[in-house]
N, C-alpha and C positions, 0 to 999 in steps of 0.2 A: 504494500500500500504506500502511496504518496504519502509524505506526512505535506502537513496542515501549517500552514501561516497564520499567526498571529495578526488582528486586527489591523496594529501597529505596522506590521511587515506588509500588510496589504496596501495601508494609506502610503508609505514607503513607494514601494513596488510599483502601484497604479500611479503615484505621481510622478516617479521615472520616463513610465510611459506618454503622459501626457507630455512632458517636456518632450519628449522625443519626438510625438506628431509635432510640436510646437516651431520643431528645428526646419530649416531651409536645407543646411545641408549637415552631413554626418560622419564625424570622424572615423575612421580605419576600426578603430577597436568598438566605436558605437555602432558601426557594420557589421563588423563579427557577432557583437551583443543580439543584434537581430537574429540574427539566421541563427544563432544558439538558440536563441528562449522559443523561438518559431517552431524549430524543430523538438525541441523538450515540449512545447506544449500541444503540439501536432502529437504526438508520439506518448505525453502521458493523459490529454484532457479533451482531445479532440478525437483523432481517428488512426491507430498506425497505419492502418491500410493505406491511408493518402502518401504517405513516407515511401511506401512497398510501390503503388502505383506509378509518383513521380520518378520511383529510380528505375522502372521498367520502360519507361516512354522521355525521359529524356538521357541528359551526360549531365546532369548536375542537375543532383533531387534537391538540394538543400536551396535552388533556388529561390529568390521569396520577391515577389514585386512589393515596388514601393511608390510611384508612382507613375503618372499618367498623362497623354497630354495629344489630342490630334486623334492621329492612326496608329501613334505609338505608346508601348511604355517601359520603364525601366524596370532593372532588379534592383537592390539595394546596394549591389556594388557597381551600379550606375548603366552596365549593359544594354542598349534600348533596341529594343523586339520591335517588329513591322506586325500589325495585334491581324491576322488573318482567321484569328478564332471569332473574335469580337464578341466576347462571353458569353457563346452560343446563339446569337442576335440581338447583343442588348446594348449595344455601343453604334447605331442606325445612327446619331447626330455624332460621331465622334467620340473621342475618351474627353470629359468635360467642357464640354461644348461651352461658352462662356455668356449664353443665352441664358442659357437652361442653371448655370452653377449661380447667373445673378437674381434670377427667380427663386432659386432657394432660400438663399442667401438673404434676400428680401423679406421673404416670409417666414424664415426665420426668426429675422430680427424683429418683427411684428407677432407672429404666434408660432406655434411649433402645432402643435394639438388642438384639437377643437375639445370642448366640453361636454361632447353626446349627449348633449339634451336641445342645443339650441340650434339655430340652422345657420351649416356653414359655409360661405358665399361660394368658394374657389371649386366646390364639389356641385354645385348647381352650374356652374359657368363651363365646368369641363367636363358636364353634360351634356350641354347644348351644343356645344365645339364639338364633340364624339358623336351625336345624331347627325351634325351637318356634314362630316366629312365621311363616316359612312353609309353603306349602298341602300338602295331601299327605302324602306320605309322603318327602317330602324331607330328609335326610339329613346327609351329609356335605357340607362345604365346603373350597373352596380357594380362599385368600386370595391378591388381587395387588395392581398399584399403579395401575390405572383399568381399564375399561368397555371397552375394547380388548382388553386382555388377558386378561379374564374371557371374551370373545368367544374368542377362541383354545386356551382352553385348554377351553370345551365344542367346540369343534371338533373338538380331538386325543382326547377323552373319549367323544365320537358315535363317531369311526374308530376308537377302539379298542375300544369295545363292542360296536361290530355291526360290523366289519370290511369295511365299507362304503367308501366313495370319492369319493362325492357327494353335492351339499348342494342345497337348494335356500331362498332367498330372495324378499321380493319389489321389487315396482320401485319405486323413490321411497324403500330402505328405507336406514337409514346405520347400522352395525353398528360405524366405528372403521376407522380409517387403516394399520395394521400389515400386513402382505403377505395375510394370511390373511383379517381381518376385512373388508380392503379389496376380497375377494372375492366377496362376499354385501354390501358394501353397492354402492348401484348408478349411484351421478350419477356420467356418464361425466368429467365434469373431473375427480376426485381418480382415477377409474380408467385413464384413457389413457397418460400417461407412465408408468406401471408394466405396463400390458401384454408378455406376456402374466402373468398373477395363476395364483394357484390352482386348477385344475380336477379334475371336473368342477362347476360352480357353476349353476344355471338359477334365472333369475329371472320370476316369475309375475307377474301385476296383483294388489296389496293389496286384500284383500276380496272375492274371486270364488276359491269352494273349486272349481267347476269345476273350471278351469284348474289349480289345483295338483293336482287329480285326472288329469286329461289325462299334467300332467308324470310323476307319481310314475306313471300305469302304461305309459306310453311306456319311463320308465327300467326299470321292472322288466322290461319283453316286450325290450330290446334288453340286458340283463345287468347294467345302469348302476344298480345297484339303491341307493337314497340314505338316506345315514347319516343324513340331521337336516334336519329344515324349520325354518329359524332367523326370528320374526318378532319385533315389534315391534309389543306392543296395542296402542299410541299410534304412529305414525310421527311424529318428532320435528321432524327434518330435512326430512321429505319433505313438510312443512307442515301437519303436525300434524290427519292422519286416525286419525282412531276407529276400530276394527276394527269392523264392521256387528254389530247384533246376530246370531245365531247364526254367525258365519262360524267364531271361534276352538275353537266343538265341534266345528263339522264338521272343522276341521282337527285335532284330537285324535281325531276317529275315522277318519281319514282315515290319520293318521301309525300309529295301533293295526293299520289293515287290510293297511297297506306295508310294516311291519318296519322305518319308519323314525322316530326320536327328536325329537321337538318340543324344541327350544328356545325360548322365551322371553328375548327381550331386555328386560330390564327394569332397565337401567342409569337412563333417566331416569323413567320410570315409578313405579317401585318405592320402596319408606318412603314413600307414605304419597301423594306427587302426584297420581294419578286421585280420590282420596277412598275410597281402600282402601287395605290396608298395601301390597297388588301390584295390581297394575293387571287381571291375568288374574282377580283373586277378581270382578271383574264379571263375569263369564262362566260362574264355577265349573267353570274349567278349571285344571288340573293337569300342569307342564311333566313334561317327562321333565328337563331342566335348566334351571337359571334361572341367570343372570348381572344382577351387580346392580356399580353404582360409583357417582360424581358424589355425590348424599346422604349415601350408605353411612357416608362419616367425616364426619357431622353437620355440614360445612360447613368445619371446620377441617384435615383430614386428609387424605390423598389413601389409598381403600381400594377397592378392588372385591372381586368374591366368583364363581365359576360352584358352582351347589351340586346335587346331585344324590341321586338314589337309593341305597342299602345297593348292588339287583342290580347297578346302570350303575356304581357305585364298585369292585364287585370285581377289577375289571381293574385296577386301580392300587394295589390291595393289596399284591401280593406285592413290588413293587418301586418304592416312593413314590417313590422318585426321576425316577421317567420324568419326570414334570411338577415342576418345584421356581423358585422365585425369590429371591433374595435377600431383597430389601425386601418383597416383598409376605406380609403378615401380623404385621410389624411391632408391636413392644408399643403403641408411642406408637398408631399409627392403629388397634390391637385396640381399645386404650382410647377413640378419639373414636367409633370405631361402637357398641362398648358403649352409649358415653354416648348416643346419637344414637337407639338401639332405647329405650332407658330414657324419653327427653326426649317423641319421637312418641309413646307407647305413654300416658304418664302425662300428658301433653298433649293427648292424643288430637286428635294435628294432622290426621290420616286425615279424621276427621269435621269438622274446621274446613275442610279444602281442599275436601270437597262441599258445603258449607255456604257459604262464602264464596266458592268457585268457581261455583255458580249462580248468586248474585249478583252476581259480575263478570260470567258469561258475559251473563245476562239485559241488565245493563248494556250490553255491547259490541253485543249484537243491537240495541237499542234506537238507537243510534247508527248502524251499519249501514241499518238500515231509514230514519235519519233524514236520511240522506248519503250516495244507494244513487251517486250520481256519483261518488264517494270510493270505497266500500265493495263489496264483493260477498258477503263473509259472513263471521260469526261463530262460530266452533264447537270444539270442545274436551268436555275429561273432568272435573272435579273441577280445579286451579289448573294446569294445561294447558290453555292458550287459547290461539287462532291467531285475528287478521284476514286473511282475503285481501282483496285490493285489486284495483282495476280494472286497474292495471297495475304493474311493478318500480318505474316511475320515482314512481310516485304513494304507492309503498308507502314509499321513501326520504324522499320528502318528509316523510311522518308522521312516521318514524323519525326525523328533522330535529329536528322541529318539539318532538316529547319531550325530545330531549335539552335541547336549549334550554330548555324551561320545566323542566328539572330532575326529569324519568324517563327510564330505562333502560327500553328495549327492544332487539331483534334480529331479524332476520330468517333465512333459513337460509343464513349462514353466505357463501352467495354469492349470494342471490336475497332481493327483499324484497318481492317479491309477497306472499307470508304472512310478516306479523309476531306473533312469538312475545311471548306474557305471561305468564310462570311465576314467580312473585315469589314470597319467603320464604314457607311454609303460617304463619307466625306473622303475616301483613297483617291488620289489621283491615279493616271495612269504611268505617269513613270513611277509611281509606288509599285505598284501592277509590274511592271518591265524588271522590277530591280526583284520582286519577289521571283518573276519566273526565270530569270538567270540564274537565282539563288536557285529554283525547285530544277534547272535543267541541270548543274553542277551536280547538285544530291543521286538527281537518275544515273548521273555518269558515274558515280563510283557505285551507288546500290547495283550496279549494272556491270561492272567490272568484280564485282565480288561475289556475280554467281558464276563467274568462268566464263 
């Protein structure tokens, strides 16, 4: 067992630290202090696994970021990585975008927290901003604190709309770890030790309306009639598939003919990633709910959204309480999505991520084609890019080989057959140029090291 600090050692301790966010810059042995206490406290109070995972997927696990700033960010011994992760999609305005950090910063210094009883303006204002620049006749929003929970509470909003009971998802889809959402998403590792999950749940193949036609009237002919087809225009996780062209009408008329509610996951999709504000406006499809996180607080904020229709909202009219959160909707994080609709909108990053997402994709096929030993394909939406690789181990390697030359990338999370490239919509293209010289040097030696 750890032993235990003293009050005293704690006031100690925690004031160290504060000084130390406090500093501009950090002496040699205040750098070491980091990446010591980081990794002691990664390893006794946090997760060793994270310890075990960073030393299998880079050259130096004890790395630790320390700050951030553009497309890039540094370690603590000053390093600075080209961010082609972009925290899974949550860095759409850039790493502190100075919009979005003066909005905080703002209402900060004015309120932090609202007082859950009275009404708090910035949560009514980034309302009406979220119905306008979403499709449809979309509506109403309920605000929370990520992409999970927005997942959850269109869940409770399908079942209590259509008094339904059943959901259906597809396979390879990842929807969020919480009991419910971990229900609908589908890689049996995060699902096994929680067994048995929330049912009923049926999961289809992504991309084939058939088979969701199969499902949805199998359920209706045995009484299993299903609240909400939950998908993913992008699969993120599942290695970053496209939804076919027509597949997502058919399943909006598909969901019209069953009396059952489309939802749209567009947590990482959504502001602006495919090279539209929502990833569904490629299709000119219209959710019955949409759930949105990760971007949503411009990179600095943690905010997500489930938003909906005036008819599907009625039911949570009369008694708003059914569904409610503390933190979620929060003044400070009203304020970074604010800023964050404002910054896309007037930056029209939408059209920079199709714009310069073609040019990276064009780039990464180009590569592909020129290292099919290395490579199997290249493919993506607008600044949603995925390689697949010949194999996990081959994919690691790549993923090696970036970090070292100083880019972030990822793989899903536990597999790195397809490696993900989703980096700030603010990259330019010689950022683009200077990563894919780095990713064609990486193929030239992972490529000389199979003989």
């Amino acid at each position: 067992m750890v032993p235990r600090a003293s009050y005293e050692q704690v006031i100690a301790e925690s004031q160290k630290i504060l000084d130390m966010i406090a500093k501009k810059e950090l002496t040699p042995e205040e750098r070491a202090w980091v990446v010591e206490e980081t990794v002691r406290g990664f390893r006794d109070h946090v997760n060793p696994g994270f310890l075990e995972y960073r030393k299998s997927v880079s050259t130096d696990y004890t790395a630790v970021e320390w700050d951030d700033r553009g497309v890039t960010f540094k370690d603590v011994h000053g390093k600075v990585f080209i961010d082609c992760l972009g925290g899974y999609g949550i860095y759409n305005c850039g790493h502190r975008h100075p919009k979005v950090m003066a909005a905080v910063i703002n209402q900060l210094e004015r309120q932090a927290l609202h007082s859950q009883e009275l009404l708090d303006p910035l949560r009514a204002m980034l309302a009406k901003l979220v119905a306008d620049i979403t499709p449809g006749d979309l509506q109403y929003s309920f605000f929370t604190n990520s992409g999970t929970e927005s997942i959850e509470g269109a869940m409770k909003l399908a079942r209590l709309h259509t008094g339904r009971k059943a959901y259906v998802a597809a396979v390879n889809a990842f929807h969020g770890k919480s009991m419910g959402s971990l229900s609908l998403t589908s890689k049996s590792v995060f699902r096994k030790p929680y067994l048995p999950l929330l049912a009923p749940v049926h999961h289809v193949p992504f991309g084939d309306a058939d088979a969701l036609e199969k499902v949805l009237s199998s359920c209706a002919f045995v009484g299993e009639d299903v609240a909400a087809v939950v998908l993913e225009p992008v699969q993120g996780e599942g290695g970053v598939h496209v939804a076919p062209d027509g597949y997502l009408p058919r399943v909006r008329e598909l969901c019209d003919r069953y009396g059952a509610l489309l939802v749209l996951d567009e947590v990482q999709t959504g502001m602006g990633r495919t090279g539209k504000m929502f990833a569904c406006e490629h299709w000119d499809v219209v959710p019955d709910i949409l759930c949105l996180g990760k971007a949503f607080g411009g990179g600095v904020m943690p905010i997500g959204a489930f938003v909906s229709t005036a008819e599907i909202w009625e039911e949570m009219t009369p008694n708003p309480f059914l569904h409610t959160t503390t933190f979620g909707g929060n003044p400070i994080a009203c304020a970074a999505a604010i800023a964050a609709i404002n910054v896309i909108l007037e930056e029209k990053l939408y059209e920079k991520a199709a714009v310069v997402g073609d040019y990276f994709l064009r780039g990464l096929r180009v590569l592909a084609d020129r290292y099919p030993q290395v490579c199997q394909e290249a493919r993506g939406l607008g600044l949603m890019l995925g390689v697949e690789y010949r194999t996990n181990e081959l994919g690691y390697e790549v993923a090696k080989g970036l970090f070292e030359n100083g880019v972030l990338v990822a793989g899903t999370l536990i597999n790195a057959k397809t490696i993900r490239f989703e980096p700030p919509l603010t990259i330019e293209k010689e950022e683009v140029d200077t990563v894919l010289n780095i990713l064609e040097s990486v193929y030239q030696k992972v490529a000389r090291s199979m003989g």
